[in-house]
C-alpha positions in Angstrom: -29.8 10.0 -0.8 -31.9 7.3 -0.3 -33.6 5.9 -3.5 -36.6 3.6 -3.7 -37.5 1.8 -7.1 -40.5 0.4 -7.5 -40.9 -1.7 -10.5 -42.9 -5.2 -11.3 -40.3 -7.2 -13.0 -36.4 -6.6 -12.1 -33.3 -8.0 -13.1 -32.5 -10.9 -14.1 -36.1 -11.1 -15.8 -34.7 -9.5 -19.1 -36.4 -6.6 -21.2 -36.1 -3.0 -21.8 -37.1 -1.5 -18.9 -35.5 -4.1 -16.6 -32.2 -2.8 -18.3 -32.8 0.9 -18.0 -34.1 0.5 -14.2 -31.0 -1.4 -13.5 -28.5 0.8 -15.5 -29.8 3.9 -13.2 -30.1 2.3 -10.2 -26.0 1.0 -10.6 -25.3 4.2 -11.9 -26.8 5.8 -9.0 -25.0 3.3 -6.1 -21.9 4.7 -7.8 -22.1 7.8 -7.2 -22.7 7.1 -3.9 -26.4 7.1 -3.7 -28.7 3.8 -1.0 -30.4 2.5 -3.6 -33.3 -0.2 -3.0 -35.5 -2.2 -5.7 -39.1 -3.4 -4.7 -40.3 -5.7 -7.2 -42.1 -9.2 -7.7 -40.4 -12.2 -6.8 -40.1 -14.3 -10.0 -39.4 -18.4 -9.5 -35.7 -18.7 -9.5 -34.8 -16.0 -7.2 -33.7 -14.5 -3.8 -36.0 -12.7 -1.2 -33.7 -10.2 -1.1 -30.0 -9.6 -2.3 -27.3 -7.3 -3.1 -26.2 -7.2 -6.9 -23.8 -4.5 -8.0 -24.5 -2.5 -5.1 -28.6 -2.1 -5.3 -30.6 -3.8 -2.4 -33.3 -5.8 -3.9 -36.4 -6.3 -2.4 -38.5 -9.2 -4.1 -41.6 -9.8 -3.1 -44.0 -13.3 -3.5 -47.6 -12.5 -5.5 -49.9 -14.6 -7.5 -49.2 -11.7 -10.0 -48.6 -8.7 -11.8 -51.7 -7.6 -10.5 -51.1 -9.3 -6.7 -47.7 -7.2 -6.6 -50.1 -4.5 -7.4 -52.2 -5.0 -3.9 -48.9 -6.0 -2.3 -47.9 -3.0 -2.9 -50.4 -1.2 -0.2 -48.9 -3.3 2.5 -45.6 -1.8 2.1 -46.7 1.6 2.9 -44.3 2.0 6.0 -41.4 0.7 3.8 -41.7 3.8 1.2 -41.5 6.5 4.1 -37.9 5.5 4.5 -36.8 6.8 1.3 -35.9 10.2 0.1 -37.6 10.1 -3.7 -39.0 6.7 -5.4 -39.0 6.0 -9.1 -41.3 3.8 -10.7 -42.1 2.4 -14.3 -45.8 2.5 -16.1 -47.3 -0.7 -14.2 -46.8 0.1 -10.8 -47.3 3.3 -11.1 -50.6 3.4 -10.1 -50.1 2.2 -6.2 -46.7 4.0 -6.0 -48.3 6.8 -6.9 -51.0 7.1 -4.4 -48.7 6.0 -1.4 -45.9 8.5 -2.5 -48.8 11.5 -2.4 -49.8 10.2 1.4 -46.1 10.3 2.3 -45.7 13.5 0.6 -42.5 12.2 -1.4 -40.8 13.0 -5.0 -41.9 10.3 -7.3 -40.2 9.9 -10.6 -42.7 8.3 -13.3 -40.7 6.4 -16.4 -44.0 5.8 -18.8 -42.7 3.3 -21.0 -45.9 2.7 -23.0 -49.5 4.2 -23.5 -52.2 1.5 -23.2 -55.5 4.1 -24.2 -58.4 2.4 -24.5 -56.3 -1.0 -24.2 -56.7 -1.1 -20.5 -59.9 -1.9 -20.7 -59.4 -4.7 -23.8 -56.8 -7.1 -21.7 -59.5 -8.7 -18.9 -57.5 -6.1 -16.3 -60.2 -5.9 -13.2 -62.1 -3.1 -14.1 -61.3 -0.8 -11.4 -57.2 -1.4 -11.8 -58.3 -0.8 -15.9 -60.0 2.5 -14.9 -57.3 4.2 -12.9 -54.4 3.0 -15.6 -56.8 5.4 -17.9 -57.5 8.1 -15.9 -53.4 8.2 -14.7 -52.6 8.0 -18.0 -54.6 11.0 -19.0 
């Protein structure tokens, strides 16, 4: 199977869900799965490499938010998977392009922001469809 994971910050930026997404996706290259990682390309890193296995895709953006728009220009790169997994942040792209593509889509929601999206300066259009997915 072809796996697609879609996260905004990937190994070796450390936290918790960097860890889980990167436990899965080695645990899923051994048993024999593709496994590919689209994520934002923090200073200090590769375009794209192999580590343990997992094809990592890293992409340049001015921020979270850019790899957020980035995201919609990678549309033809998310029909060549057979599901995609992604974490609370991206979800809300992901989301979208896997229902046009008509693919699984695996949602890890690591935290609930509620009325917080619309506290942090987000754009106000990004803060309103965190809410409404979230709901």
């Amino acid at each position: 199977m072809k796996i697609l994971f879609v996260t905004d910050y990937y190994y070796p930026h450390a936290g918790g869900v960097e860890e889980m997404i990167k436990n899965i996706a080695e645990g899923l290259v051994k048993r024999g799965h593709e496994v590919h990682i689209l994520t934002w390309k923090i200073p200090g890193t590769e375009n794209d490499e192999i580590v343990n296995g997992v094809k990592i895709h890293r992409y340049l953006a001015t921020s979270r938010y850019g790899f957020l728009v980035l995201m919609f220009s990678k549309i033809l790169f998310l029909r060549r998977f057979d599901i995609v997994h992604t974490t609370t942040f991206s979800s809300i792209p992901t989301i979208f392009l896997v229902k046009l593509f008509r693919k699984p889509c695996v949602v890890t929601i690591s935290e609930i922001w509620g009325k917080n999206w619309f506290h942090y300066g987000l754009n106000p259009l990004l803060a309103l469809l965190g809410f409404l997915l979230e709901k």
